[in-house]
N, C-alpha and C positions, 0 to 999 in steps of 0.2 A: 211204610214209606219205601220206595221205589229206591235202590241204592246207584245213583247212575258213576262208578268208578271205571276208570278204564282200565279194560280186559286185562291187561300185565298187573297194572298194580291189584285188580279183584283177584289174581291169583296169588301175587307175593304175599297177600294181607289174607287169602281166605282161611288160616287160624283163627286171626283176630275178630276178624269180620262173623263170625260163626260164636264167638264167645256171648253168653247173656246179657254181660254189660254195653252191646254194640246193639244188639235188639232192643234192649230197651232205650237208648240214647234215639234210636231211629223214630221211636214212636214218642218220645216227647219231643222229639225236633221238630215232626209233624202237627203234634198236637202246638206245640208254640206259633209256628206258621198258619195255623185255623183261628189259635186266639187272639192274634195278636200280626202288627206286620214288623216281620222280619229281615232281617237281608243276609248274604246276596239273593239274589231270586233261586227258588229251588233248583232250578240247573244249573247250578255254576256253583253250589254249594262245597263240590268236588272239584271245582275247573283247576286247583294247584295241577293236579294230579293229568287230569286231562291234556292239560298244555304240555309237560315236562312225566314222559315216560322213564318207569327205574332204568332202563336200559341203558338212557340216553342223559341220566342225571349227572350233574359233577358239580353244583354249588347249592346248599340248601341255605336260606335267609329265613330266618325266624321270628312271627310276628306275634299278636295278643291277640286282636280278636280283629272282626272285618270293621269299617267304618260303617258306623250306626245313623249319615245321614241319605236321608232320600237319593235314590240314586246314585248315591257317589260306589258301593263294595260292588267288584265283581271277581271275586273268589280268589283271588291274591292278595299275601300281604304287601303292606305300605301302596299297593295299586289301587288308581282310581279310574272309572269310564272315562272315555274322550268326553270333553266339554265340561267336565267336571274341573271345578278351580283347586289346583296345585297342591296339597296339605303343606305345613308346616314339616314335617317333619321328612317328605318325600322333595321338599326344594331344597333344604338341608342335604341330603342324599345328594341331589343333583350338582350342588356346589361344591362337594367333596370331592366329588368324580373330578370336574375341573379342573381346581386344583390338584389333584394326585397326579392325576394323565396332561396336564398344564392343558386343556382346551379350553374352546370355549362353547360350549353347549347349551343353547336356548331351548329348552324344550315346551312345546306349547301344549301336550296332553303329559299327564300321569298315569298314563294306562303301559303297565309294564307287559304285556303278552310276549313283547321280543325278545327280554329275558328271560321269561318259561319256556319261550320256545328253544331256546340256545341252551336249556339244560338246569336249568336256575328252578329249584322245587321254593314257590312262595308261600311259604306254610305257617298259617294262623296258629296256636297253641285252640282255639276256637273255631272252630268254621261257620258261626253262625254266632248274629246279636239280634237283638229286637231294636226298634227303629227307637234314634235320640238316648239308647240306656249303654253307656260305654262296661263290657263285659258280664252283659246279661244271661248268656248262656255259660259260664263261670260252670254253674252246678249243674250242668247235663252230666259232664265228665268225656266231653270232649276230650279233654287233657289225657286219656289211659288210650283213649286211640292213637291221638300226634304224638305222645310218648312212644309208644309200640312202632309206629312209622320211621320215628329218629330213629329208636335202635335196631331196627331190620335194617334201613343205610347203613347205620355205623358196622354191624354182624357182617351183611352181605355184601358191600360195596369196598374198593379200595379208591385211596387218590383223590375222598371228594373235600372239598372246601366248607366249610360250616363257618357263617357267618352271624357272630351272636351276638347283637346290641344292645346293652342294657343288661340289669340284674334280671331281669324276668326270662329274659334270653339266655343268659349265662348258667342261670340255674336248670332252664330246660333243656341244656344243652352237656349236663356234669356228667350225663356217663358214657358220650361221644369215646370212641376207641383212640385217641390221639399219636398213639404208635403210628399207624398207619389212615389216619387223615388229618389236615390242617383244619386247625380247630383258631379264629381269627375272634376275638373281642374287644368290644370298646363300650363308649357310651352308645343310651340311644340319640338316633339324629333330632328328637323332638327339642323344640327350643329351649327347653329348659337344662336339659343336659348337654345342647349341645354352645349354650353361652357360658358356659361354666366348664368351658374346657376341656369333654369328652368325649367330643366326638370329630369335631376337626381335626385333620392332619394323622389320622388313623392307617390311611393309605391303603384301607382294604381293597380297593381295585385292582388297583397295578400289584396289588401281593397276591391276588388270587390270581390272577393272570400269569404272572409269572411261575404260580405253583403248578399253575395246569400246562402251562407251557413243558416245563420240568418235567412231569408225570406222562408227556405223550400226547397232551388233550390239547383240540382247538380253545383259543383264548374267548372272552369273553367280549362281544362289542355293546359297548354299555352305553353305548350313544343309540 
């Protein structure tokens, strides 16, 4: 399988990218996309990466896997295509924002590109499901890639924001270097955790803004 990574990140990751455990992930990623339909569509399998250069990186959000219906995954976490109806758990997001930054923000797509583009890495623990099976690619070991990805930001980067929602987040996120970057957690925004108290009034926007602010970096427009 064709690895379509952009040029900077195929150089920071060519260790990883070269190790046996990444050749063989590549050829059962391909072989599952022949058996089977998959998503995101094979080019956008990599679009975190694509959108949001290491160069250019300052907030990583950390997600599970892509969404597993027709059409809705296109290579960012908690992101959906335009036209695609809203998730539960990305209106929750949205209603956070509002109240943290007090607006009032109608947003009529969930397609987040505007935040990979302003530096925001939206990165699956998975980059790949099979269509209707929520963490079907689980056992590729996806996970020893996006592991390796964290800790080259955490090694090589200073100053960035790490956004971690939820225990799945928190745990993939435990050997983040915290001296030197904002490490922010809470619940995740899906309904269940977020009716039960953990994930409203987190303020993680206006904290990450203000920490980039601090550090020297343009802020975040999350509208």
């Amino acid at each position: 399988m064709q690895i379509k990574l952009d040029s900077e990140w195929k150089s920071i990751l060519s260790d990883e990218i070269q190790k046996p455990y990444f050749t063989e992930l590549m050829l059962n990623v391909e072989k599952e996309y022949k058996e089977y339909t998959c998503y995101p569509p094979k080019d956008l399998i990599f679009a975190a990466f694509d959108y949001c250069s290491f160069s250019n990186l300052k907030v990583v959000i950390i997600g599970q896997d892509p969404y597993h219906g027709e059409g809705e995954a296109n290579g960012l976490c908690f992101s959906v295509n335009d036209g695609v109806r809203i998730p539960p758990s990305l209106r929750n997001i949205f209603r956070e924002i509002n109240e943290d930054l007090g607006s009032i923000f109608l947003p009529t797509s969930g397609n987040l590109e505007h935040w990979a583009k302003q530096g925001i890495l939206l990165l699956n623990a998975s980059l790949t499901v099979r269509k209707d099976s929520a963490n079907s690619h689980k056992h590729l070991k996806w996970n020893l890639f996006t592991d390796a990805v964290i800790q080259k930001i955490s090694d090589e980067k200073e100053g960035v924001v790490f956004l971690l929602w939820g225990a799945f987040a928190h745990k993939k996120g435990s050997k983040i270097d915290r001296s030197k970057h904002l490490v922010l957690e809470s619940g995740h925004p899906s309904p269940m955790s977020a009716n039960q108290g953990k994930w409203f009034g987190n303020k993680h926007f206006s904290k990450t803004n203000a920490y980039l602010k601090k550090v020297g970096q343009t802020e975040i427009s999350w509208f």
